[in-house]
C-alpha positions as CSV (number, residue, x, y, z in Angstrom):
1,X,-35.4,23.1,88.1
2,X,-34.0,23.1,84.4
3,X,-34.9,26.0,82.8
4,X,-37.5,25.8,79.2
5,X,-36.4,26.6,76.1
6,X,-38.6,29.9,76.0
7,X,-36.9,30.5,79.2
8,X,-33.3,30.4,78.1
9,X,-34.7,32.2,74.8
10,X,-36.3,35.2,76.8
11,X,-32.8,35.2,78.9
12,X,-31.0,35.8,75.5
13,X,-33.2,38.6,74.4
14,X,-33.3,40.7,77.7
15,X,-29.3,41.0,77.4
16,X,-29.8,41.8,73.2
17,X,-32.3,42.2,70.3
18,X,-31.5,39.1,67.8
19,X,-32.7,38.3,64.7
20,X,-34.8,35.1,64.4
21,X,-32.2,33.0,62.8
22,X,-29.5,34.5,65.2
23,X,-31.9,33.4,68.2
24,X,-32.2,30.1,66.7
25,X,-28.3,29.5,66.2
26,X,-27.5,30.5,69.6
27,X,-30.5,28.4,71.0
28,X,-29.0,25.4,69.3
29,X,-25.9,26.0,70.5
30,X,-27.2,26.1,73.7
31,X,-28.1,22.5,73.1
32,X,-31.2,22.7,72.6
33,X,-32.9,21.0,69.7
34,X,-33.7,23.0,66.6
35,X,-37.4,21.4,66.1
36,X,-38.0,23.1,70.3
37,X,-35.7,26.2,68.6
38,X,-38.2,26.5,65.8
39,X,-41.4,26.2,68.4
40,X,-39.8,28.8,70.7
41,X,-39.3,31.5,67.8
42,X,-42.5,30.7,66.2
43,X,-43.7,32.0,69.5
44,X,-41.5,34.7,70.0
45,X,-42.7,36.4,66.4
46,X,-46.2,35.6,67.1
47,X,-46.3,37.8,70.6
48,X,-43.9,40.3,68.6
49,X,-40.7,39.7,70.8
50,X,-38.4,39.1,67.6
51,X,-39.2,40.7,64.4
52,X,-36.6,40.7,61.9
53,X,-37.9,43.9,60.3
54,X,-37.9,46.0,63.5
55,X,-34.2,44.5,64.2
56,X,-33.3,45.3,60.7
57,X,-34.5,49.1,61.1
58,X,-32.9,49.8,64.6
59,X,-29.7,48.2,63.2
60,X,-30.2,50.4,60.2
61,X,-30.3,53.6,61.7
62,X,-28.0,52.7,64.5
63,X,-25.1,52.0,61.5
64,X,-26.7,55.1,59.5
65,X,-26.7,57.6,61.7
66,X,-24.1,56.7,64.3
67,X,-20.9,55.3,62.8
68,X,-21.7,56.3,58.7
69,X,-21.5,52.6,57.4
70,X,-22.8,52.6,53.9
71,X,-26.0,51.1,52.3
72,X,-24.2,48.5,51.1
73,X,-22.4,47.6,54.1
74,X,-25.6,47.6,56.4
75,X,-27.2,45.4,54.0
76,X,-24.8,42.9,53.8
77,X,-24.3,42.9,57.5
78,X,-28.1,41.7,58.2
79,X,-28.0,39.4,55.2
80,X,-25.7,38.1,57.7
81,X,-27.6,37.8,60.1
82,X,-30.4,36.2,58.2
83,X,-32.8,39.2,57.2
84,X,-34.1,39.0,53.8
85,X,-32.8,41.3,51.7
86,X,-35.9,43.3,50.9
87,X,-36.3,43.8,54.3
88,X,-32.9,45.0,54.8
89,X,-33.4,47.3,51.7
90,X,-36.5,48.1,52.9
91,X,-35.1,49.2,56.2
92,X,-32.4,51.3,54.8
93,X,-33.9,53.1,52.7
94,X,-36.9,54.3,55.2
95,X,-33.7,55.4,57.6
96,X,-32.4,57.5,55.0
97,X,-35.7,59.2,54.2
98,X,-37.0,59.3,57.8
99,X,-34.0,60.9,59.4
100,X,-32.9,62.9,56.1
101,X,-29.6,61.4,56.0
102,X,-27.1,63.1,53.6
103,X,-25.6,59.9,52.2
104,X,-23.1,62.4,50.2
105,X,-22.5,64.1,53.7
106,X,-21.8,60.9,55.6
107,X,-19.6,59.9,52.5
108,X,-17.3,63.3,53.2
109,X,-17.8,63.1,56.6
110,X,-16.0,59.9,57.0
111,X,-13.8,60.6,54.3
112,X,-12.4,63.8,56.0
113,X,-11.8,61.7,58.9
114,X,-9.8,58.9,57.1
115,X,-7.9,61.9,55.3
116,X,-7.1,63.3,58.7
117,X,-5.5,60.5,59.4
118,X,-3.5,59.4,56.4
119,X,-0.4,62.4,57.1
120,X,1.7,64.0,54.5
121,X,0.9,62.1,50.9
122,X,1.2,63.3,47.6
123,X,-2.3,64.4,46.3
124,X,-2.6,61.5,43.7
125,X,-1.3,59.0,46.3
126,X,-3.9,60.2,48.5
127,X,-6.9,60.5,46.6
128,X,-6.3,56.8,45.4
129,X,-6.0,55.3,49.2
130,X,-8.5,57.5,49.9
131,X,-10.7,56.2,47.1
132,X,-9.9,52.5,48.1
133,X,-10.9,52.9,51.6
134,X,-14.5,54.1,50.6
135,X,-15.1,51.4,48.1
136,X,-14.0,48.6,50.6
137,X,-16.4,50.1,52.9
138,X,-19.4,50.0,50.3
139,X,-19.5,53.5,49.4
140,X,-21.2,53.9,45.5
141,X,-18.1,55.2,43.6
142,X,-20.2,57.3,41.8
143,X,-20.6,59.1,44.8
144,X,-17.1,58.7,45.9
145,X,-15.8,60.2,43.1
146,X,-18.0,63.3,43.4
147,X,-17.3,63.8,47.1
148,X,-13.3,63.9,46.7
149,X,-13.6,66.3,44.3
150,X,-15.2,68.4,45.9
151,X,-13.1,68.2,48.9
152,X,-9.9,68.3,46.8
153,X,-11.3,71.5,45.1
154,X,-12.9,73.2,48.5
155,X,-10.4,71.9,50.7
């Protein structure tokens, strides 16, 4: 007996969350037409099984807390995955104030990590890579720039 669309849908979500256009990609791919994609995540939102917002803050504090990606980095990363981007904001931002993130701490935190690694450089080599590395990550250069100093000065 061939298996429904919701079917092969609830399959997907038991081994991963996914976000409704993520569902609806791999469900395509899947070869199964996108108007029966559409029906099955229509249904899927309205018994609550995918909501992009509850996705978006589980992947929010997941990146926040566990691995120190930045604000701008998270956000991009769910645009990606097709949450709007006032959800994503919306998302980030209530991690940071629910779970009292230090975004200054996480910035030093990864920083000392990354300088850890980086061996013997002179100090002016070193605080430029170091500098490059947080930007590419998303960092607010504002914040890099007070962070390195004050691990430069402190040690």
């Amino acid at each position: 007996m061939a298996r429904t669309p919701y079917d092969r849908a609830l399959d997907l979500l038991s081994q991963r969350p996914y976000t409704a256009r993520d569902l609806r990609r791999k469900l395509i791919q899947k070869e199964i037409p996108a108007a029966d994609a559409d029906a099955v995540i229509a249904r899927l939102e309205e018994a609550g099984l995918i909501d992009d917002a509850k996705y978006a803050l589980a992947y929010a504090r997941s990146k926040l807390l566990g691995s120190g990606t930045s604000r701008r980095r998270i956000k991009q990363e769910l645009a990606r995955k097709g949450v709007k981007g006032e959800i994503a904001t919306d998302a980030v931002e209530r991690v940071i104030v629910d779970e009292e993130v230090d975004t200054k701490g996480v910035i030093e935190r990864v920083a000392r990590k990354k300088i850890a690694s980086m061996g013997d450089l002179e100090p002016l080599v070193l605080r430029r890579r170091l500098f490059a590395f947080l930007a590419r990550r998303g960092y607010d250069p504002d914040e890099i720039i007070e962070v390195t100093r004050g691990i430069f000065a402190g040690g």
